[in-house]
C-alpha positions in Angstrom: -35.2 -0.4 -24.2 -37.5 -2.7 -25.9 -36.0 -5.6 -24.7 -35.5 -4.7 -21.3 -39.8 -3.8 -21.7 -40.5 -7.3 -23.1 -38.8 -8.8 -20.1 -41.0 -6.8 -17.5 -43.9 -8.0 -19.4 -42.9 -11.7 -19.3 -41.9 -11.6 -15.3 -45.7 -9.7 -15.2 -46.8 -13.0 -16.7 -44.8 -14.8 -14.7 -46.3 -13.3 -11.3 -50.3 -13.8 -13.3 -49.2 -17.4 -13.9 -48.1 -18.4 -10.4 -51.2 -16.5 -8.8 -53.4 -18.3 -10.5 -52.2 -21.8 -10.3 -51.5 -23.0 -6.3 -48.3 -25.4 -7.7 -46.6 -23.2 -9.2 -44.4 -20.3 -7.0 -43.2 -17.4 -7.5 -41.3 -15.6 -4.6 -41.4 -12.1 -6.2 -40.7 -9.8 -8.6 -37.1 -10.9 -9.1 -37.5 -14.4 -8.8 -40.1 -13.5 -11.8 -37.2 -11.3 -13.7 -34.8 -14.2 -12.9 -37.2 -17.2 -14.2 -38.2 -15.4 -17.6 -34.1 -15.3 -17.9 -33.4 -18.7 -17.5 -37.2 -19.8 -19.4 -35.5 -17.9 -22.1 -32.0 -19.1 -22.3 -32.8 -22.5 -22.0 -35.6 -21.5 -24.9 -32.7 -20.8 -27.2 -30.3 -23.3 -26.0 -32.4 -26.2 -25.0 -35.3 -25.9 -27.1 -34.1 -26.3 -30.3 -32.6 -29.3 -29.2 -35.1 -31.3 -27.4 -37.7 -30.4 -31.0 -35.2 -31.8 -33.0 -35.0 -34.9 -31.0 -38.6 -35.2 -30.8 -39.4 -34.1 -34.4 -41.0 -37.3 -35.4 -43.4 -37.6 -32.2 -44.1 -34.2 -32.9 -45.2 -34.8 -36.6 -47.5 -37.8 -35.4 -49.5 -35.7 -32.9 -49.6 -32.3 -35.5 -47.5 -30.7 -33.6 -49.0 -31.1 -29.9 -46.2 -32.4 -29.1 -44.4 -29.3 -28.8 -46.7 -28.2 -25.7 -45.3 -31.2 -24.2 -41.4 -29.4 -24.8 -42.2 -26.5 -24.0 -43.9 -27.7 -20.3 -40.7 -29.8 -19.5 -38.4 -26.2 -20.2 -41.3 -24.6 -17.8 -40.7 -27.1 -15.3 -36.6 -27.3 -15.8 -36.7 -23.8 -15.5 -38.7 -24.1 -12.0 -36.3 -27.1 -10.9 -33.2 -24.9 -11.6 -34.4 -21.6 -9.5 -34.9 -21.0 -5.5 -37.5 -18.5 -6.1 -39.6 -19.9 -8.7 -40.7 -23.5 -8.3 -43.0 -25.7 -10.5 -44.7 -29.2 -8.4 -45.8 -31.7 -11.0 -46.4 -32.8 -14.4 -49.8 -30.5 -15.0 -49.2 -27.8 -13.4 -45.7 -27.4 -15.6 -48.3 -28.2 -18.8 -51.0 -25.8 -18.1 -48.3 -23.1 -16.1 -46.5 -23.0 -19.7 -49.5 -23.3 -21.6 -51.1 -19.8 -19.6 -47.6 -18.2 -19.7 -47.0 -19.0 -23.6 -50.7 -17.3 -24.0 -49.9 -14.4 -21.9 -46.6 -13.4 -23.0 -48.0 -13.8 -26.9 -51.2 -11.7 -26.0 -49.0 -9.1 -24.0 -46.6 -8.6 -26.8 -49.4 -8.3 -29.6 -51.3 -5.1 -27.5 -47.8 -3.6 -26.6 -45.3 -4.3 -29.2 -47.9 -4.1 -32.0 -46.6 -2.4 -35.0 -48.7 1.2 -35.4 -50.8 1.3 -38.6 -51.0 4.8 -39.8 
């Protein structure tokens, strides 16, 4: 149940993310669902991967680097899809970089653990 919550959450963030930026589309709700499924497998599949490769460009720049991953898995993501789509370079970095910031700030106020 809690995954199936956190996934909700993320296509929410999805929707936020492609209302906000004009370059980025998102056809619906499903589309949404759909593109947090394949930002996610290709997060655990893809990711690992590409930071490996990169590791020592990633050092050099403290790390800033990884932005740059994580904006080309955005965009893959939107290349891959019919319903969600991602048009250039920047809107891919700043459409990751407002999703990544939503979906961390979401799951902090819901899946917070309760301090009694």
């Amino acid at each position: 149940m809690n995954m199936l919550l956190h996934w909700v959450v993320n296509a929410l963030a999805l929707l936020v993310v492609g209302a906000l930026f004009k370059n980025i589309r998102v056809k619906g709700f499903g589309s949404a669902l759909l593109g947090v499924l394949v930002i996610g497998i290709l997060n655990v599949f893809l990711g690992p991967v590409l930071q490996f490769l990169a590791l020592p460009v990633t050092f050099l720049t403290l790390g800033l680097f990884a932005l740059v991953i994580n904006s080309v898995l955005f965009w893959i993501a939107g290349s891959v899809l019919e319903g969600f789509a991602v048009e250039g370079c920047f809107a891919a970095f700043f459409g990751s970089l407002v999703y990544s910031l939503l979906t961390t700030l979401a799951g902090r106020l819901l899946f917070a653990p309760v301090v009694a």
